[in-house]
N, C-alpha and C positions, 0 to 999 in steps of 0.2 A: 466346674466350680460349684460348689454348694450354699446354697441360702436358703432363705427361708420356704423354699419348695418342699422342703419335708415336712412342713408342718399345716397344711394346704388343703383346706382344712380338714384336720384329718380327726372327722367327726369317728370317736369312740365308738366302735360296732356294737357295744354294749347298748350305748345308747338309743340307736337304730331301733335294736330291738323293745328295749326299754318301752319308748314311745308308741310302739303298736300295743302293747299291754296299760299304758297308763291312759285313763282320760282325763286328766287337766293336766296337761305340761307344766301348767306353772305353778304344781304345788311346790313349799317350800324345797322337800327333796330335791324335786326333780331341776330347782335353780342351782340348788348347792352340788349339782353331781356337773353343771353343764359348768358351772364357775370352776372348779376344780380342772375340770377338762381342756377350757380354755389356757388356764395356767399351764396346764402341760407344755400345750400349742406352743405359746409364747415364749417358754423357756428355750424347747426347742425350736425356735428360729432367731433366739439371741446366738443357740450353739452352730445353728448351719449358718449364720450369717458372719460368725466369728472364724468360723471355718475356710469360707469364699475371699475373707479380708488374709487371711495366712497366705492362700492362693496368691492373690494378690499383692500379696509382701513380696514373698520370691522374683515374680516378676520383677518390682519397684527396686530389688535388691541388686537384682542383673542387669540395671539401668533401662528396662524396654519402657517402665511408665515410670510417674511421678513416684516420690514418696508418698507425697499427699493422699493419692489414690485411693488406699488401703485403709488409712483412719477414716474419708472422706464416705467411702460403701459401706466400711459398718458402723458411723454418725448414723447414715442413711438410713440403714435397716432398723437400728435400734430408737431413730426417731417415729417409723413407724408402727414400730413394734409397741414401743412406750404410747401412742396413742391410741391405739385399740384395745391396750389395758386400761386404761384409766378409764375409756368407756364401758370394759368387760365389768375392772372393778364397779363402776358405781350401778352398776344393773342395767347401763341403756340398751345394750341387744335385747333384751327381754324380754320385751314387749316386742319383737319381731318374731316372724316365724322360723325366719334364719336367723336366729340368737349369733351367729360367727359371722356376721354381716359381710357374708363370702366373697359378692359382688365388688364390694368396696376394700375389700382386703385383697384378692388377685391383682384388681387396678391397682394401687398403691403401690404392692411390689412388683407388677409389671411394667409400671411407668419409671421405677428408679432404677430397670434394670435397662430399660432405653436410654434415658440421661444419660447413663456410665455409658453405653453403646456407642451415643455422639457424642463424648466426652475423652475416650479411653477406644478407640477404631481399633487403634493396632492389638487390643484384645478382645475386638469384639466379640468373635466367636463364640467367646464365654459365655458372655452374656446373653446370647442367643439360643444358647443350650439349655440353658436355664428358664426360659420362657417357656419352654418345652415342658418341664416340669410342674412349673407352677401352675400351668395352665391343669393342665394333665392332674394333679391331686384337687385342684378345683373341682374339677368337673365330678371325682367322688361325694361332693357337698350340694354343685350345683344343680338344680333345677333344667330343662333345655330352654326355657327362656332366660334365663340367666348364664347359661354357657353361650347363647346366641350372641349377646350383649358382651362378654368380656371377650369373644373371640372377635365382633367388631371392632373393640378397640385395640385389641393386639393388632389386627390388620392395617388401622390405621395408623398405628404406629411403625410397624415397620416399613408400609408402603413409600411413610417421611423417611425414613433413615436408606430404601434403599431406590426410590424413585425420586424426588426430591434430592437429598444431600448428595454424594459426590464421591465421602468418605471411602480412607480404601480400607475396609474391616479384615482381620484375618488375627492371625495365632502367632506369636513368635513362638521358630523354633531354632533359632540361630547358634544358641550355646546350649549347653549340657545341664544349663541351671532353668533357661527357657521350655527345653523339652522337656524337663520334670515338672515345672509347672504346668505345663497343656494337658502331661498326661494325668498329674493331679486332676484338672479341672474332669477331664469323661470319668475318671476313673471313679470320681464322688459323684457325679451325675449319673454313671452308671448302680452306682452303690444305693441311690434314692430311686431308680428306676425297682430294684430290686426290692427297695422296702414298699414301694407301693405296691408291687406284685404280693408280696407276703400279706401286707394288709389288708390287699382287697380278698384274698384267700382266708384270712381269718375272719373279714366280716363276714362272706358266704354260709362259715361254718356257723359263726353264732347266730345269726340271723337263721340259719335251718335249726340249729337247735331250738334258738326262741320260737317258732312256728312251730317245731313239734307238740312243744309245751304251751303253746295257742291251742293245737287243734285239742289237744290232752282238754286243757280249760275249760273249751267251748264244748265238750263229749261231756266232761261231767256234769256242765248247765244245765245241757238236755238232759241226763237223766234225773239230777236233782226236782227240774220240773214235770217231769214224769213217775217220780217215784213219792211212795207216802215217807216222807221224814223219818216215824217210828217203826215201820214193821217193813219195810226196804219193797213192798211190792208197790205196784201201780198205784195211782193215785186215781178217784173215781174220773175225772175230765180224761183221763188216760186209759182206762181200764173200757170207759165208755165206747170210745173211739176203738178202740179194738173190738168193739162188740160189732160194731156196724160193720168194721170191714172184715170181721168173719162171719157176719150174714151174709153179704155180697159174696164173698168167696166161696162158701159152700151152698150159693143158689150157682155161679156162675161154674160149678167143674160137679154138678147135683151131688154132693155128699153130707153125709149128717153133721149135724153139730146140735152140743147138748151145752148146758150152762147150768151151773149149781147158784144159790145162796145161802151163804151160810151162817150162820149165827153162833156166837159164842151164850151158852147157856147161863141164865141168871149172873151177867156181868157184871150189871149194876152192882149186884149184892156182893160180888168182889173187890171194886173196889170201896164201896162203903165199911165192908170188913174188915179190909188187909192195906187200903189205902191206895190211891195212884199209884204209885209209883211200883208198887205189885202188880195193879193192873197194867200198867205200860210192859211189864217184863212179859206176865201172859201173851199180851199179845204180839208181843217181839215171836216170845216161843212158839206159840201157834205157827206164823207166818215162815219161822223157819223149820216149821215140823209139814207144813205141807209143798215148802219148794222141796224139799228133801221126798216128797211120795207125790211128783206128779210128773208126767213126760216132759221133755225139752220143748214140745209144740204147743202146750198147754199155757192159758194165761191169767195168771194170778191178780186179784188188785184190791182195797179198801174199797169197800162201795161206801162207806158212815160208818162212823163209832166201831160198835165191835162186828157189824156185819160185813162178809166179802163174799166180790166174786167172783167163780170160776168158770174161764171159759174153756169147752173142752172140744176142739175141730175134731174130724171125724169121727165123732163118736155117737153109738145108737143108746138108746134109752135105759136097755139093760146093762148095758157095759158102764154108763156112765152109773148108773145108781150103784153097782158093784164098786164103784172106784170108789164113791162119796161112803158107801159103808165100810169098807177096807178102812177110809180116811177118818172114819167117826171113832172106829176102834182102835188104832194109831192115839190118838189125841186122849181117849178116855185112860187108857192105860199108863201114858205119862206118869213120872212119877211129881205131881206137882205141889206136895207137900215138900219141896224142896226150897222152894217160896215161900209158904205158910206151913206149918202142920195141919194137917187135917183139910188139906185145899184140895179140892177134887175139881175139875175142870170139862166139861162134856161140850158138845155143838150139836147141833141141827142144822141139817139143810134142806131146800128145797132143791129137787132137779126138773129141769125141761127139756126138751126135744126142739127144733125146731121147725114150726111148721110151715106149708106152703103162703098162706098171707098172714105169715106175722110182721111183723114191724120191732123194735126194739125195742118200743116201749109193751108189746101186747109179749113179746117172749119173756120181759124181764117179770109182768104181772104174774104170769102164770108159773113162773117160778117160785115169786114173793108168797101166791097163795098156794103150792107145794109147802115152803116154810112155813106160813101161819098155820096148816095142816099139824106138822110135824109138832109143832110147839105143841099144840088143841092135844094129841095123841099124848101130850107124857117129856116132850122133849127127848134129847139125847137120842136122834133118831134121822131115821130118812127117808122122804116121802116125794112122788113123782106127780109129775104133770102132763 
């Protein structure tokens, strides 16, 4: 027999995932998506409950129960139904965490499906099939202290109906009109067995898909705060941290490392010129003219304003200042009167080596004064430490 078991409560997998992505559940959205959702609920267990009372005709039809029976279960359901809307409608879940006040909604329909039990014996079966269900799509909502709790009370409700009472429960299937009702009732129980299986497989899926689109989220966090906003490389807090841990790495397996900084020449007078927003585009284009001329191991990053820097792991002194002049002449060549007419664009760096007691701060000095070197010379140049 079919009731309101299909709808038990059969929280929206959308929503599932919804709520690991949102931090305030109770923004307006997110009331107006769970009101909506309830509405569903409710419609559908007006239609399974109208469904179990049809059941229930046939029987009444073939004389095994009352007539009464059939309008009397679904009064029943849709008195229940009717009060968990009027509370859905005015907001009062809402303020709970379980907005489908689940606990309270199983009991309700568990307990009218016992009534009818001790009410209606000679169909009991039905009714017992059906606890099966509701319990069962509960438990997709409930919490395990809250399955703890409604499975106590199933217990003691059936322990009344089959320790206590006396009643003899069973299925008529005496005529031709009784055996199509019984097999009605599994045949719908079985049919809500199979929507739960389908449901619980489509929330799997959306729930992985929302988690992929989590970790997506959380991957781009990190680099948003690892990277400079405007010119996409490292950001100096980040740029930093890599300095240290390829000092340690290349003391701990003994190989070189060298570190440039670099300077964009006479920038100021760039953008006092040509305006910000010239100068932002410069040094977008810098930033993409030196990931484009440096190896995949090498680590780029904003040190301030227009200076950056590079880090370069195993590399010797000669080899790196060759890199940073190859890289000076790259940048000078540009044609960056495509910006302004008449814009010419050069850098200077300093290079360093890494020696046996530097520290980060005495490698990045003697870098700094490599650059202040380079500038003193003329600029548009490159000068070692």
């Amino acid at each position: 027999m079919s009731t309101a078991a299909t709808s038990f409560p059969d929280r929206n997998a959308a929503e599932v995932a919804d709520l690991a992505l949102t931090s305030d559940a109770t923004a307006p959205e997110v009331r107006a998506r769970r009101m909506r959702q309830r509405r569903q609920m409710y419609v559908g267990q007006v239609v399974s409950y109208s469904l179990g009372a049809s059941v229930l005709l046939l029987y009444a039809y073939d004389g095994a129960i009352s007539m009464a029976v059939p309008s009397l279960f679904w009064a029943g359901g849709l008195m229940i139904i009717g009060t968990f809307t009027v509370l859905s409608e005015s907001g009062f879940g809402d303020q709970f965490e379980d907005h489908y006040l689940t606990v309270f909604q199983i009991s309700a329909h568990m307990a009218l499906q016992l009534v009818f039990l001790l009410a209606v014996p000679t169909v009991g079966v039905a009714f017992i099939s059906v606890l099966f269900l509701i319990f069962a799509f509960g438990t997709l909502r409930m919490t395990s202290r809250q399955a703890m709790v409604t499975w106590c009370l199933a217990t003691a409700g059936l322990a009344f109906v089959f320790l206590v009472s006396d009643l003899p429960i069973g299925l008529p299937v005496a005529t031709r009109l009784e055996r199509t009702a019984s097999m009605l009732c599994f045949v719908l129980v079985i049919g809500q067995c199979a929507f739960l299986g389908l449901f619980g497989s489509t929330l799997r899926k959306i729930l992985y898909r929302r988690s992929i689109e989590l970790k997506a989220a959380y991957q781009r966090i990190e680099e948003l705060a690892e990277l400079d906003e405007l010119t996409g490389s490292y950001n100096r807090r980040c740029i930093m941290r890599l300095l240290d841990a390829e000092i340690e790495g290349s003391r701990e397996m003994a190989k070189a490392c060298a570190i440039a900084l670099i300077d964009l020449d006479w920038f100021k007078r760039i953008n006092d010129a040509h305006g910000h927003p010239v100068g932002d585009e410069v040094l977008r284009t810098f930033a993409i003219t030196v990931f484009a001329n440096i190896r995949p191991a090498d680590r780029f990053g904003r040190y301030g304003g227009e200076e950056f820097l590079l880090l370069l792991p195993d590399t010797q002194a000669d080899a790196a200042a060759r890199m940073l002049e190859r890289l000076r002449g790259i940048v000078a060549d540009l044609d960056w009167g495509a910006f302004s007419p008449g814009m010419r664009v050069t850098i200077s760096a300093g290079v360093a080596t890494l020696r046996d007691n530097d520290t980060a701060d005495t490698f990045l000095a003697r870098a700094d004064s490599a650059l202040y070197s380079a500038k003193a010379q003329g600029r548009n140049r490159i000068a070692t430490s």
